[in-house]
FINUNU-872005 format. One record per residue (C-alpha): x, y, z. Coordinates in steps of 0.1 Angstrom, whole numbers, plus 5000, padded with zeros to 4 digits. Last residue first. Example, Ala and Ser with C-alpha at 12.3 -4.5 7.8 and 13.67 -1.06 7.14 Angstrom:
REM residues 2
<r east="5137" north="4989" up="5071"/>
<r east="5123" north="4955" up="5078"/>
//
This chain:
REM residues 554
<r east="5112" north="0120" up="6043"/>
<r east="5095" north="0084" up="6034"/>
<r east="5075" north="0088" up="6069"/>
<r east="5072" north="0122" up="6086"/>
<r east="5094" north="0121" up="6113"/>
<r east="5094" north="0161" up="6118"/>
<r east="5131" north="0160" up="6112"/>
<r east="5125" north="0141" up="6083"/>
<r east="5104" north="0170" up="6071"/>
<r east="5128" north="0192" up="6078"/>
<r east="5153" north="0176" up="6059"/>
<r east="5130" north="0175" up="6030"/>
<r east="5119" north="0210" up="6032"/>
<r east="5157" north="0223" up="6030"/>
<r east="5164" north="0196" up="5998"/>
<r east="5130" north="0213" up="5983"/>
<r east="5147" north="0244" up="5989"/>
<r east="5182" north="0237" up="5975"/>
<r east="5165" north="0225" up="5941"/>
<r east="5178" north="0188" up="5934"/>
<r east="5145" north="0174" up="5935"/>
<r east="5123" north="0197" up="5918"/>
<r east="5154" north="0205" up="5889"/>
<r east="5154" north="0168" up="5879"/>
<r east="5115" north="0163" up="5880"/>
<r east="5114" north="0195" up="5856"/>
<r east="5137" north="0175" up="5833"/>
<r east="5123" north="0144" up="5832"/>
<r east="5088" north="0167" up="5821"/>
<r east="5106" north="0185" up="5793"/>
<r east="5123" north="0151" up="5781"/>
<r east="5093" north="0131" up="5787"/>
<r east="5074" north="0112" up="5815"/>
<r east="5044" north="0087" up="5806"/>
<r east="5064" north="0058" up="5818"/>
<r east="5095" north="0062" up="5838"/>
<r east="5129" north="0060" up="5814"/>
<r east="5129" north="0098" up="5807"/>
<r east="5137" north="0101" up="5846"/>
<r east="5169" north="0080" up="5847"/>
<r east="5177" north="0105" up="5817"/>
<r east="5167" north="0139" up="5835"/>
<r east="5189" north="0118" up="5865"/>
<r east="5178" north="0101" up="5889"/>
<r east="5194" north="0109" up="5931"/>
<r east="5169" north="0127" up="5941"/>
<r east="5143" north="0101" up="5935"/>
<r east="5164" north="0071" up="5948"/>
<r east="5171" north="0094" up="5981"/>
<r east="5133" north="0100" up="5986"/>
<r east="5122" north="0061" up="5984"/>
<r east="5106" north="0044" up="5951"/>
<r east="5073" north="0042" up="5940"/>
<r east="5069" north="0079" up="5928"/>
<r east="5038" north="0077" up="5898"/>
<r east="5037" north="0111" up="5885"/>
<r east="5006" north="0138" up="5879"/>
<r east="5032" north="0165" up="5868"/>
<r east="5057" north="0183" up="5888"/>
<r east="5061" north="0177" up="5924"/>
<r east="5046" north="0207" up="5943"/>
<r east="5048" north="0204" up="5977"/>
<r east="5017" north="0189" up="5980"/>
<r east="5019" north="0165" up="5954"/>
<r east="5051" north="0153" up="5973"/>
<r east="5034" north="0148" up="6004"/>
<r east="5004" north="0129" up="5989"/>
<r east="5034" north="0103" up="5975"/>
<r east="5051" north="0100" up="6010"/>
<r east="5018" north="0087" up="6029"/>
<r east="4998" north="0111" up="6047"/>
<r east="4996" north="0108" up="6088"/>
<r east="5016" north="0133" up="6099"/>
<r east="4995" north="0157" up="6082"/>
<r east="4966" north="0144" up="6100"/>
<r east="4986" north="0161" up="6131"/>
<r east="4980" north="0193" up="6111"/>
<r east="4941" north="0185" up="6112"/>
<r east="4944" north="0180" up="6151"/>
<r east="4963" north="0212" up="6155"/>
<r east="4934" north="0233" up="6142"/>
<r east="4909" north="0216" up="6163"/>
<r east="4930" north="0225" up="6191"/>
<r east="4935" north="0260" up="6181"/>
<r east="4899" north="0270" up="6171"/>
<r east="4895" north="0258" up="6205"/>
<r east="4920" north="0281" up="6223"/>
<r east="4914" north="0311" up="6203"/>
<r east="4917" north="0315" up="6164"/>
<r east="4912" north="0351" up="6150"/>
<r east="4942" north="0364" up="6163"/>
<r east="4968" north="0336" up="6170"/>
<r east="4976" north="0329" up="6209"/>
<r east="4956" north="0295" up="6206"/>
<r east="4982" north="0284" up="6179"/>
<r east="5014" north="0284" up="6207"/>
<r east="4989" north="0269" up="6229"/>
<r east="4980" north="0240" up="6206"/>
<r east="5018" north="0237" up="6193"/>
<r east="5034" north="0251" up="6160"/>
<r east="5062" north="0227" up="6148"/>
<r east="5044" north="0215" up="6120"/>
<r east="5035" north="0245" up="6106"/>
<r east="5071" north="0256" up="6100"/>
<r east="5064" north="0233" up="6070"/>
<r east="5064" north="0258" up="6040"/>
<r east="5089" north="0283" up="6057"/>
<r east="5082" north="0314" up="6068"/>
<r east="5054" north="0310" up="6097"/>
<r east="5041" north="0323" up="6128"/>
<r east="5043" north="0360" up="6114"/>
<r east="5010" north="0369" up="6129"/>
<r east="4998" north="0379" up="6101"/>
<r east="5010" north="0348" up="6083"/>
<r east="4990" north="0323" up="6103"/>
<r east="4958" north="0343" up="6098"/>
<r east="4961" north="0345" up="6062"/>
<r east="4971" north="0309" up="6067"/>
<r east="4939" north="0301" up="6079"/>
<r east="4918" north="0325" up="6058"/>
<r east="4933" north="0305" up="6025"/>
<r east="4918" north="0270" up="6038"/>
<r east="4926" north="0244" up="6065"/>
<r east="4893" north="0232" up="6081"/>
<r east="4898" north="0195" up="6073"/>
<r east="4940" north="0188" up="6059"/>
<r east="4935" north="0177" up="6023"/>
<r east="4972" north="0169" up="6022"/>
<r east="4975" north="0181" up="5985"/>
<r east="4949" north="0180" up="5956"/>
<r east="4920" north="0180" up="5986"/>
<r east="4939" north="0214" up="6000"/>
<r east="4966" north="0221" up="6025"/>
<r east="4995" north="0218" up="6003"/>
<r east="4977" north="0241" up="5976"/>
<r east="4964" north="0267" up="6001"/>
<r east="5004" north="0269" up="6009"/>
<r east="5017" north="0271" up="5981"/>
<r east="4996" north="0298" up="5970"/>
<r east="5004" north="0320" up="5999"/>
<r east="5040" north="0315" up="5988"/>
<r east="5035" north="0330" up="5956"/>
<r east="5012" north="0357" up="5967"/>
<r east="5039" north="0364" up="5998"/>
<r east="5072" north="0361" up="5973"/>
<r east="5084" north="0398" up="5967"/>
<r east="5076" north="0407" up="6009"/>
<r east="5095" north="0372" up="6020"/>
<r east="5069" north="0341" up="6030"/>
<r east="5101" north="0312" up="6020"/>
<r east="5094" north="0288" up="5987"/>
<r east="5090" north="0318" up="5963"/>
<r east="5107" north="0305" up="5933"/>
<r east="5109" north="0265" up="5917"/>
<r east="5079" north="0269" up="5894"/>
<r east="5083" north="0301" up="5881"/>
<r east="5084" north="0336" up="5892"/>
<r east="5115" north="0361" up="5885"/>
<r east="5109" north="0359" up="5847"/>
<r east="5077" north="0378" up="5847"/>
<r east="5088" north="0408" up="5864"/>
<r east="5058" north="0416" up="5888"/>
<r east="5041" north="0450" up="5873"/>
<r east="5047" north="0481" up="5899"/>
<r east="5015" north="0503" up="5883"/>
<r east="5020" north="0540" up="5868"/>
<r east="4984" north="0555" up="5868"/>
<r east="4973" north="0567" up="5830"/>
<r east="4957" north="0601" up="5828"/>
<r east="4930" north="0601" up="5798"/>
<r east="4909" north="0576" up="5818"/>
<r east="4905" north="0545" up="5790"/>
<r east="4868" north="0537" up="5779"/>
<r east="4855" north="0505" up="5766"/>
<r east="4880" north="0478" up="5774"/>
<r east="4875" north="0443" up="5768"/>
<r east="4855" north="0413" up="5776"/>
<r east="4861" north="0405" up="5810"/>
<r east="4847" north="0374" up="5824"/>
<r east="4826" north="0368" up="5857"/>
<r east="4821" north="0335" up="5859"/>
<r east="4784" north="0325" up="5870"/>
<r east="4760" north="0325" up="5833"/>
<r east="4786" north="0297" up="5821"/>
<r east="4808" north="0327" up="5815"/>
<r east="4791" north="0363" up="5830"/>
<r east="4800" north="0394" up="5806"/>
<r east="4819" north="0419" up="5822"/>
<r east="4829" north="0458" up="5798"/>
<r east="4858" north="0479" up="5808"/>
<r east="4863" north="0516" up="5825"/>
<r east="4896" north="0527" up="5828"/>
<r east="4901" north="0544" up="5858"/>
<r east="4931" north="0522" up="5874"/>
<r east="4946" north="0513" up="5845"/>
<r east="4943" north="0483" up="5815"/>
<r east="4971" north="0482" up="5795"/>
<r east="4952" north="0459" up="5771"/>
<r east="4981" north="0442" up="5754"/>
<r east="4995" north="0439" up="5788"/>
<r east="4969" north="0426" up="5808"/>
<r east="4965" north="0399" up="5780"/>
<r east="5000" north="0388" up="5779"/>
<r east="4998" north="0389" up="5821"/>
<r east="4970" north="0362" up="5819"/>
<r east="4938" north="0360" up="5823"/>
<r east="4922" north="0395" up="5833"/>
<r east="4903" north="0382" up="5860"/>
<r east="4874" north="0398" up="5875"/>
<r east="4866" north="0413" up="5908"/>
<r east="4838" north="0431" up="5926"/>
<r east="4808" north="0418" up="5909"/>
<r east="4775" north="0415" up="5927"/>
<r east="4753" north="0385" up="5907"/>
<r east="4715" north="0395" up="5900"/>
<r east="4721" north="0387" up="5865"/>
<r east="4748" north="0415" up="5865"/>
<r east="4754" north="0441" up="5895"/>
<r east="4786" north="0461" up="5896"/>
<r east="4812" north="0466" up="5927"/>
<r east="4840" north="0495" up="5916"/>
<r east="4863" north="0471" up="5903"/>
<r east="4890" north="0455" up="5916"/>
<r east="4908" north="0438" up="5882"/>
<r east="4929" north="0405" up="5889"/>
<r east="4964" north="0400" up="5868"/>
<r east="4973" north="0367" up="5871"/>
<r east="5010" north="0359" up="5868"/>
<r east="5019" north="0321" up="5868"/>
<r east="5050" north="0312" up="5893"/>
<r east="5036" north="0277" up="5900"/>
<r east="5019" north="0284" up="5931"/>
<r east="5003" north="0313" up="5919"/>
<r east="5010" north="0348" up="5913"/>
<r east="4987" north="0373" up="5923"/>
<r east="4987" north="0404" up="5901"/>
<r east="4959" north="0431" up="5918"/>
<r east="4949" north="0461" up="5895"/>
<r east="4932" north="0486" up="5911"/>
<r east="4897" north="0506" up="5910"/>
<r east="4888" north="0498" up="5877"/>
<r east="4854" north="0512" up="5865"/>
<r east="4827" north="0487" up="5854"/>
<r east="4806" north="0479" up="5827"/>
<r east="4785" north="0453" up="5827"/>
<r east="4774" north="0434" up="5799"/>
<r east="4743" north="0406" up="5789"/>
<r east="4720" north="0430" up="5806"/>
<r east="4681" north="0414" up="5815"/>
<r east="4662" north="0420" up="5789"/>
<r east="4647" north="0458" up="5782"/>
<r east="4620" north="0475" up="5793"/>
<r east="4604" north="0508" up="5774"/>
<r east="4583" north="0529" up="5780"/>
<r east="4548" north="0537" up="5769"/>
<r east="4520" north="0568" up="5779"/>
<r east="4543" north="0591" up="5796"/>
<r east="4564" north="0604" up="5768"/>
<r east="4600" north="0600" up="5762"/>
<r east="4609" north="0635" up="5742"/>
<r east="4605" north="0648" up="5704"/>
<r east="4567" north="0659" up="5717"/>
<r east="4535" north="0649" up="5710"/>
<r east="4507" north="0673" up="5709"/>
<r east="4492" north="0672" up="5675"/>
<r east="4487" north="0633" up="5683"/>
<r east="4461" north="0635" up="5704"/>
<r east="4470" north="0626" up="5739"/>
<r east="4473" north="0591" up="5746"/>
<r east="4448" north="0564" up="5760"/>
<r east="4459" north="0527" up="5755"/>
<r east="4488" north="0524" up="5775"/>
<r east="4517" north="0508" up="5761"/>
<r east="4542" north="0486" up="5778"/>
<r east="4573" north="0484" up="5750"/>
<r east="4594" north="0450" up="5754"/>
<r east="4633" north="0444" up="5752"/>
<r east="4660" north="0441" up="5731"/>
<r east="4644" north="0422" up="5698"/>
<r east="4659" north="0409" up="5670"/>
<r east="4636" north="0400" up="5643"/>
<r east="4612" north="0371" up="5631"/>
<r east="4612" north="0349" up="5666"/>
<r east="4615" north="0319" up="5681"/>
<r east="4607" north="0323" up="5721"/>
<r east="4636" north="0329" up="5749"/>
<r east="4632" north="0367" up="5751"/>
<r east="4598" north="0366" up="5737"/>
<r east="4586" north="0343" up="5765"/>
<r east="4606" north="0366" up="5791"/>
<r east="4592" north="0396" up="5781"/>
<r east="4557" north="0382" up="5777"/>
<r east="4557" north="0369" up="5817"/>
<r east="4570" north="0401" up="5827"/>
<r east="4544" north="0419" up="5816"/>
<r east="4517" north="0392" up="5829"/>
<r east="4538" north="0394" up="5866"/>
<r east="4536" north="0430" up="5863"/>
<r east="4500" north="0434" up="5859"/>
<r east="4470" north="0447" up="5836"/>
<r east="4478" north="0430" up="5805"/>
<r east="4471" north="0430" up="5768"/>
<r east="4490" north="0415" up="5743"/>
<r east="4509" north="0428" up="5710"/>
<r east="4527" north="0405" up="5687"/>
<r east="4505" north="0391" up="5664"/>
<r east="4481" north="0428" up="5668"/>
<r east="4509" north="0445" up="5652"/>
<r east="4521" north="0420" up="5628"/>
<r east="4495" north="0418" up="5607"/>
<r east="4504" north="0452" up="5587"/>
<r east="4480" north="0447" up="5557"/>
<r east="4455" north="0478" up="5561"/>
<r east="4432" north="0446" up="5575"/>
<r east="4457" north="0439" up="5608"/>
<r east="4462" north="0479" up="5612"/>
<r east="4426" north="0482" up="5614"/>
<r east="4426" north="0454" up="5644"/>
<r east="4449" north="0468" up="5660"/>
<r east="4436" north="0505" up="5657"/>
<r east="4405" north="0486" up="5673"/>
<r east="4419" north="0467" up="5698"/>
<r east="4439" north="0498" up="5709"/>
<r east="4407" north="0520" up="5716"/>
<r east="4412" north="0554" up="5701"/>
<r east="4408" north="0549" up="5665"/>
<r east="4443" north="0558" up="5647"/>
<r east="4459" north="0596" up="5649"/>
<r east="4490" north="0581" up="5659"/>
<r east="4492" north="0545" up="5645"/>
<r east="4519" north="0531" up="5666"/>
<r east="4541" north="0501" up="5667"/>
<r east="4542" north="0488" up="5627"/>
<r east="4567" north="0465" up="5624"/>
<r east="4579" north="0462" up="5585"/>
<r east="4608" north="0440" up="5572"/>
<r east="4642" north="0440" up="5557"/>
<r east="4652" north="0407" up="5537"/>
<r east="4631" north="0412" up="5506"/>
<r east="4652" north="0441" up="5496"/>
<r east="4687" north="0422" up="5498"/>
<r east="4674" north="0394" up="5478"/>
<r east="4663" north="0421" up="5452"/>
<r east="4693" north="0442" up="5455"/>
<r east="4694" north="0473" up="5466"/>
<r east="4705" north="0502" up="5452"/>
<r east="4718" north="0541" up="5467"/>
<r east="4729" north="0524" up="5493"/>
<r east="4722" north="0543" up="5527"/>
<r east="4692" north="0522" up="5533"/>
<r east="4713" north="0491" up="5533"/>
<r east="4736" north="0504" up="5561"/>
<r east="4708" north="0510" up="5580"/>
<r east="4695" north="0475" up="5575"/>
<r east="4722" north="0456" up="5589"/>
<r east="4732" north="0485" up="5618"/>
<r east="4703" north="0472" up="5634"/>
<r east="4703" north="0432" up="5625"/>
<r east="4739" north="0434" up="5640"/>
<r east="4737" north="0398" up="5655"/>
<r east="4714" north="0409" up="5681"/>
<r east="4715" north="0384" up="5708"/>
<r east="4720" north="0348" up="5695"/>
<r east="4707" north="0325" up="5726"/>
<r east="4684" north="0350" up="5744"/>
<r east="4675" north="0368" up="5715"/>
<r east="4658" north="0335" up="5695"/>
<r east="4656" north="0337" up="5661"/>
<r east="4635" north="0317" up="5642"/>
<r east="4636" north="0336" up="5607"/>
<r east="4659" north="0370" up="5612"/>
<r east="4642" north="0394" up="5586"/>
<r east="4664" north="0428" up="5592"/>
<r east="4638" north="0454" up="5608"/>
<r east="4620" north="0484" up="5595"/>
<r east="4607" north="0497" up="5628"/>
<r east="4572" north="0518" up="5632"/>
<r east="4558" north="0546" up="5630"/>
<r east="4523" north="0552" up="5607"/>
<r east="4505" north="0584" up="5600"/>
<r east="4474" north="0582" up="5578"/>
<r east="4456" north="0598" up="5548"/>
<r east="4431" north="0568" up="5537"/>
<r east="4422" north="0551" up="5507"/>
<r east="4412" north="0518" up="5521"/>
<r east="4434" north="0487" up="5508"/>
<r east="4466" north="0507" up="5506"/>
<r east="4489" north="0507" up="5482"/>
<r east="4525" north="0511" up="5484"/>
<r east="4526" north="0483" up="5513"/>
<r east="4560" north="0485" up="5527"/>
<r east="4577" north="0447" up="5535"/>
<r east="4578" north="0446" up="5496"/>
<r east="4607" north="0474" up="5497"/>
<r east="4620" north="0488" up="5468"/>
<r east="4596" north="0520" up="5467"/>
<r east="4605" north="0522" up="5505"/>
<r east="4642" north="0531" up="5490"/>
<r east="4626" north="0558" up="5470"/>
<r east="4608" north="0574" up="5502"/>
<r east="4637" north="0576" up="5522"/>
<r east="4638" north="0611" up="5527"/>
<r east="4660" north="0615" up="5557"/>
<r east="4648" north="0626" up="5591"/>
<r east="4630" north="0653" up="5614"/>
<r east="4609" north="0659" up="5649"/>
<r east="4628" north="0629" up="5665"/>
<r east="4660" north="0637" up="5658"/>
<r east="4664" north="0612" up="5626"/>
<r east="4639" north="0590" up="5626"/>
<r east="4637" north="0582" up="5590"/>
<r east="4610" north="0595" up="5563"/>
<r east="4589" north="0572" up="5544"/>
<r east="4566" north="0592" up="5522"/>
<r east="4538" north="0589" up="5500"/>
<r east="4528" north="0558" up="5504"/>
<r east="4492" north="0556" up="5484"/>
<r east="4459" north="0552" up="5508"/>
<r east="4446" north="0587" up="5497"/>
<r east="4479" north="0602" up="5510"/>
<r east="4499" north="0574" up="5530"/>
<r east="4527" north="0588" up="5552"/>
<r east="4552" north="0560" up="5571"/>
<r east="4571" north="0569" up="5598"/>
<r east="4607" north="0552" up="5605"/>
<r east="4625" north="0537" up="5635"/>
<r east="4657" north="0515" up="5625"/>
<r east="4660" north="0480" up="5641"/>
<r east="4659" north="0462" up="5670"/>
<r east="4620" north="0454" up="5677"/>
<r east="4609" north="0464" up="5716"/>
<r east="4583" north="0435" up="5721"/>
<r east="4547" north="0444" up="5726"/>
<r east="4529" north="0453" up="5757"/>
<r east="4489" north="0466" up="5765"/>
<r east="4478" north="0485" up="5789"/>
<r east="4443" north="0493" up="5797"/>
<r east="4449" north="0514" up="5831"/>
<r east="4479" north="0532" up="5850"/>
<r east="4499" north="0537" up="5884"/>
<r east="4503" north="0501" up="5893"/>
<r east="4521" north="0494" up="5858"/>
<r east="4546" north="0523" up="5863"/>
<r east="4554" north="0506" up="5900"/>
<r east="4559" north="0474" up="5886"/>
<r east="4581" north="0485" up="5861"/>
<r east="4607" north="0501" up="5887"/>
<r east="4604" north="0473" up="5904"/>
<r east="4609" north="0446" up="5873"/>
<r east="4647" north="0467" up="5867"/>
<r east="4659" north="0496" up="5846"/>
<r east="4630" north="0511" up="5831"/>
<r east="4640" north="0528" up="5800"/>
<r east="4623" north="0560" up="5781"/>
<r east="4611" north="0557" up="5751"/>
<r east="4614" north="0579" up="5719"/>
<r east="4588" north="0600" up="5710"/>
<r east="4593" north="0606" up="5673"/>
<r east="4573" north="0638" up="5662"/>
<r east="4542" north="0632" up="5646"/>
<r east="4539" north="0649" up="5601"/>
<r east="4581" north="0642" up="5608"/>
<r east="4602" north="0669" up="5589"/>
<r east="4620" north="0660" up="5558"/>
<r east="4654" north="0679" up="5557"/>
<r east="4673" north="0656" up="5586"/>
<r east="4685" north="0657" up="5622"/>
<r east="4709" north="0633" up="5631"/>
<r east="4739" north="0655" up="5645"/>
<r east="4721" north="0663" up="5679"/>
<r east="4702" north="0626" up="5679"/>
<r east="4723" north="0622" up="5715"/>
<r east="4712" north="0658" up="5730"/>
<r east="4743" north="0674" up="5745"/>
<r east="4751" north="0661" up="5782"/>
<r east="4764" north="0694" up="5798"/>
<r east="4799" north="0700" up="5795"/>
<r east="4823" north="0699" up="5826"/>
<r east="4833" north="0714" up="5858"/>
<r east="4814" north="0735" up="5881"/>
<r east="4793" north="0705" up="5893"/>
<r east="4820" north="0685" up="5897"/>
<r east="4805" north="0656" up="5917"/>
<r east="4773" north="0657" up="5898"/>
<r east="4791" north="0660" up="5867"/>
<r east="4806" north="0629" up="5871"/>
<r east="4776" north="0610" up="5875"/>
<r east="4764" north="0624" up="5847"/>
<r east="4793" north="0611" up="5829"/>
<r east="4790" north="0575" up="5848"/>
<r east="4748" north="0577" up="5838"/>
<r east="4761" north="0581" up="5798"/>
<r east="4785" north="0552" up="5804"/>
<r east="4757" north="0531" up="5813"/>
<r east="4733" north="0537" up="5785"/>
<r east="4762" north="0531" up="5762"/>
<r east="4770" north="0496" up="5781"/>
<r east="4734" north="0489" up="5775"/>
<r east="4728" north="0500" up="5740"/>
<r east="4756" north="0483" up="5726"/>
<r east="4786" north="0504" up="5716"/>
<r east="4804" north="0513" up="5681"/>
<r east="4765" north="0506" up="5665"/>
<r east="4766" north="0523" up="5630"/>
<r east="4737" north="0539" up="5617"/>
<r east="4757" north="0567" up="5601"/>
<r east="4734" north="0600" up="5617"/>
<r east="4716" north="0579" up="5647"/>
<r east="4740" north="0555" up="5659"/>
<r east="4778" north="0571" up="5642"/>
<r east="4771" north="0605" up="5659"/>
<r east="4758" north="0593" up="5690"/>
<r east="4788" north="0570" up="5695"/>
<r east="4811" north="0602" up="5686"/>
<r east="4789" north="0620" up="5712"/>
<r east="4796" north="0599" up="5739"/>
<r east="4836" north="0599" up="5730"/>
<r east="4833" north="0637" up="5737"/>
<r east="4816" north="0637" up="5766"/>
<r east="4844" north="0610" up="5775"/>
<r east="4872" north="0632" up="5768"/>
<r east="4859" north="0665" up="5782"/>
<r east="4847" north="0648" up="5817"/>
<r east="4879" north="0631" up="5823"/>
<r east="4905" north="0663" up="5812"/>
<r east="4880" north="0687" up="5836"/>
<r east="4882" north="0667" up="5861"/>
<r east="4921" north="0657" up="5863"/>
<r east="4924" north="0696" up="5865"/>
<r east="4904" north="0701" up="5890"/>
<r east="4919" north="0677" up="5914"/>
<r east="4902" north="0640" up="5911"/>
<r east="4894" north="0617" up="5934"/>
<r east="4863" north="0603" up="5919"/>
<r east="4826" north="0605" up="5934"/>
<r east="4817" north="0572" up="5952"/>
<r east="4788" north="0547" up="5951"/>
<r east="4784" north="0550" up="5911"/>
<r east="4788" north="0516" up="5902"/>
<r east="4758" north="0505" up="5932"/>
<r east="4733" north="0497" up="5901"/>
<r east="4695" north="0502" up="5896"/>
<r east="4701" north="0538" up="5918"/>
<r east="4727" north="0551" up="5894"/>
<r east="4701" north="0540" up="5863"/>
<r east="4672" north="0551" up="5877"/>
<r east="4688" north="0584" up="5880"/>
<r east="4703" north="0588" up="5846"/>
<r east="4671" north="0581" up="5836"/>
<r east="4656" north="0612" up="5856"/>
<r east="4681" north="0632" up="5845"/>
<r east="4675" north="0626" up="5810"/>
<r east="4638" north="0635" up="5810"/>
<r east="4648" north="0668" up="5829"/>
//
């Protein structure tokens, strides 16, 4: 029930999950099996190996696509298994491990504050969860989380520990949980994230030695003291004098959600001793401890920072091809929210890098925001199990000199070259812009690069989408066009490099690569790329109509 209920804050924090697939049966059943399984690998290797494949977040999300899934094949498909299944261990837990459960966004926060008294908030430590049993104020025991109700006997490790107090000051039996942590001086989430500190120290208590260096570097947060006094000053307090001062350092009290939210975003961007993903809100009051359960309770949750990742399932792969014959492969995605930013598209670079990824329709791949605005993909976290075939644009058919005429191969080319001859590095013609020619296009008013020029008012007033004075401001920033000198008409159609021409059309043509080596700043590869612009049959074609059009230096 617990799950479900994430799983639904989760769909209705984020619009990913807007549509069910459109998947036969047997599609279905293949999707659902595979990533099930590849959840519980990634359970598997977090809480038995203490390994972290997958961050927390882009797990977290994945988990809400199966369920997703399941909810649109309800007949089809394994049941989410526990995630600390295969992490149980020999020593059972004197207080079962809650666990926390996450609140995606402030509201959802807000509305947990508002329902409760006395509440206190501390930030969520990265590390690995532990208890801690003293008998007569002597440790006794430090057994891991394992599933909650029981772990690993770590007991001779915490013997090598000087974070763990082996002696108590009082000589009490108590309970502790907490987080043994990797000692990260100064750090600060927001600018170095996690850095591994988790997987750090689990991998150092599954040595059978550690070294002394090594020992000293994992620490000791203490969160709760089950069976401690009942007021949280107090047990604070207590803690602070049993020798674990960093519970009541870093735990505040507050009542509302602009105070919680105030301390999550000071520890997010504050110097601290240990990683941190989030903050706990705590209430005071909780049952006695006999009664806790291996499940999120009610009493704390947790609230992480703001998601550094999306992930997001690929609806289509788009490869516009710009002006100069460069492939760009451009991922539609199934719209994601990140820092408040609606994502529908993002870039995959290059066609190299589309390749080596073979990214597919259904694959599901991981968006971090560049400059905290570009949307950037990072890589590829789930594949769908059936791969869709995809028309790829052959690579050697576009360069610099194709795609000068609006044909079916050529329309993202071609579109290019016209939002480049319209735009500030071209003519810089006022009001001209990619929905222009889109419009131009549709209605199949122009083939050639300059047919433009011989469109009248009333001829442009019959467009759809423009009407009659769209039309006649539209033909008043093409007359402009008549108006550019000869060097801003040859940047717009696409002259090679940032070149000084001083001379007259028919002396440019006429150079040769060596003629051309002999300008300053231009070398063999540029001379001859000058050489092949100018003596290209379709540049020729443009020139002669440009002449026609009485465009000066044509």
């Amino acid at each position: 029930m617990m799950k479900a209920l994430i799983v639904c804050l989760l769909l209705l924090s984020n619009p990913l999950w807007a549509a069910c697939p459109d998947w036969p049966t047997s599609r279905a059943e293949l999707e659902l099996s595979a990533l099930a399984q590849q959840l519980a690998a990634w359970d598997d290797a977090y809480h038995r190996q203490g390994q972290s494949p997958v961050a927390d977040e882009l797990y977290d999300q994945a988990s809400a696509n199966l369920e997703h899934w399941r909810s649109c094949f309800p007949a089809i498909g394994p049941a989410l298994e526990n995630p600390l299944s295969t992490s149980s261990g020999p020593l059972p837990h004197p207080i079962a491990h809650t666990g926390l459960r996450k609140l995606p966004n402030e509201r959802t926060a807000a509305r947990w504050i508002a329902s409760r008294a006395d509440l206190w908030i501390q930030p969520k430590v990265d590390g690995v969860a532990v208890s801690l049993v003293y008998r007569q104020g002597q440790l006794q025991q430090l057994v891991s989380r394992g599933d909650g109700r029981s772990g690993q006997d770590w007991t001779a490790r915490a013997r090598q520990l000087p974070a763990i107090p082996q002696q108590l000051s009082s000589p009490l039996d108590l309970v502790l949980q907490g987080e043994l942590y990797w000692r990260l001086p100064a750090h600060i989430q927001h600018q170095a994230g996690s850095l591994g500190a988790r997987s750090k120290v689990a991998g150092l208590l599954a040595r059978q030695t550690l070294t002394t260096e090594e020992a000293a570097g994992i620490g000791l947060f203490v969160w709760d003291w089950p069976d401690g006094p009942e007021q949280m000053q107090e047990r604070l307090e207590q803690l602070t004098a049993l020798g674990f001062a960093d519970s009541q350092r870093f735990s505040r009290p507050m009542s509302t959600i602009s105070e919680a939210a105030h301390w999550r975003e000071h520890w997010y961007n504050s110097a601290l001793p240990f990683a941190t993903d989030g903050v706990v809100l705590r209430q005071a009051q909780r049952p006695a401890a006999a009664r806790w359960q291996a499940e999120p309770p009610h009493w704390a949750v947790a609230w992480k920072y703001p998601a550094s990742q999306a992930l997001a399932v690929v609806q289509a792969v788009d490869f516009r091809i710009g002006r100069s014959g460069r492939i760009t492969p451009v991922l539609r995605v199934q719209p994601v929210k990140l820092d408040d930013r609606r994502i529908e598209y993002v870039s995959a670079h290059s066609l190299q890098r589309w390749q080596t990824l073979d990214i597919r329709p259904g694959d599901q791949v991981v968006i971090r925001l560049s400059g905290l605005t570009i949307p950037t993909l990072d890589s590829v976290l789930w594949r769908t199990q059936q791969r869709a075939a995809l028309q790829v644009p052959d690579a050697a058919t576009f360069h610099a000199l194709s795609c000068w005429r609006a044909t079916t191969a050529c329309a993202s080319q071609f579109r290019a070259r016209l939002v480049w001859l319209s735009g500030k590095q071209g003519l810089a013609l006022p009001g001209v812009g990619p929905g222009t020619w889109d419009k131009l296009l549709r209605a199949q008013y122009i083939n050639g690069l300059t047919d433009w020029l011989q469109l009248s008012t009333e001829q442009l007033s019959r467009v759809p989408g423009l009407g009659p004075r769209s039309a006649a401001v539209l033909q008043q920033s093409f007359n402009l066009a008549r108006q550019r000198p000869p060097q801003t008409w040859l940047r717009a159609l696409g002259v090679p490099g940032n070149v000084t021409l001083d001379a007259d059309w028919d002396t440019l043509a006429q150079r040769s690569s060596a003629d051309w080596q002999r300008q300053p700043g231009i070398g063999q590869r540029r001379a001859a790329q000058l050489q092949a612009f100018f003596q290209h049959p379709e540049v020729q074609a443009l020139r002669a109509q440009l002449r026609e059009a009485q465009i000066a230096g044509f």
